[in-house]
PAKE-390256 format. One line per 2 residues: their letters; for each residue x, y, z of C-alpha. Coordinates in steps of 0.5 Angstrom, whole numbers, plus 500, padded with zeros to 3 digits. Example, Ala and Ser with C-alpha at 12.3 -4.5 7.8 and 13.67 -1.06 7.14 Angstrom:
<pts>
as = 525 491 516; 527 498 514 .
</pts>
This chain:
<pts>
xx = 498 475 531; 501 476 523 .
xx = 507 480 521; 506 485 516 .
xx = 510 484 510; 510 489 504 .
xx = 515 491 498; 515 498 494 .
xx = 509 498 489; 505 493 494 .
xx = 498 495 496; 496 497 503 .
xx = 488 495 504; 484 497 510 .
xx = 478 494 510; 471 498 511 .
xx = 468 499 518; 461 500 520 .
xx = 459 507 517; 467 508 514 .
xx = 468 506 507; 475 502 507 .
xx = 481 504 504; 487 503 500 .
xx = 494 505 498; 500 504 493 .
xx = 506 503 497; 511 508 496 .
xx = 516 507 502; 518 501 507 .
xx = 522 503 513; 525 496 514 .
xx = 529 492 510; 525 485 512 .
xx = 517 489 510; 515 490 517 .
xx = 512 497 517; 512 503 518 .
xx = 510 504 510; 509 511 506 .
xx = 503 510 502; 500 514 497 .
xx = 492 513 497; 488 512 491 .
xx = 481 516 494; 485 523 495 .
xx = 492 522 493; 495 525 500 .
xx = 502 521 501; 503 519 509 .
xx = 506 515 513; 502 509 516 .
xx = 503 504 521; 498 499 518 .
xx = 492 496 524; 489 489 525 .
xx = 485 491 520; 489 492 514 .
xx = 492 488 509; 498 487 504 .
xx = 497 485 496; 503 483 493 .
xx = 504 485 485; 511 483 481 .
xx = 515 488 478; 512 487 472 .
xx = 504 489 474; 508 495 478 .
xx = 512 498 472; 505 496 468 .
xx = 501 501 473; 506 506 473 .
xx = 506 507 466; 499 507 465 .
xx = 498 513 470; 504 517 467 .
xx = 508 516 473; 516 515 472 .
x = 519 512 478 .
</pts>
């Protein structure tokens, strides 16, 4: 089994499944100093922010700071 690894900033994707559309997430929040979950994500379908704890069907995208801090900006966001 793969370790998950994730920063802030990052993507948290949850692939579809039968008959339920896959998610994704910007990652606000990682617990542990080594990117191991749990994460607190905000979700891009409803905006609700919560704690995951990421399944076998989940993935990490990784961003460099530069592609985060461009994101925020465009979405008027100021972290």
């Amino acid at each position: 089994m793969r370790t998950m690894f994730a920063k802030r900033g990052d993507r948290l994707v949850v692939r579809s499944h039968v008959n339920l559309p896959g998610r994704d997430a910007e990652i606000l929040e990682v617990a542990h100093p080594d990117g191991t979950p749990p994460y607190r994500v905000r979700w891009s379908d409803n905006g609700h922010e919560g704690l995951v704890f990421p399944g076998p069907d989940a993935y990490v995208e990784h961003f460099a700071a530069d592609e985060v801090a461009a994101n925020r900006a465009s979405h008027g966001e100021h972290h």
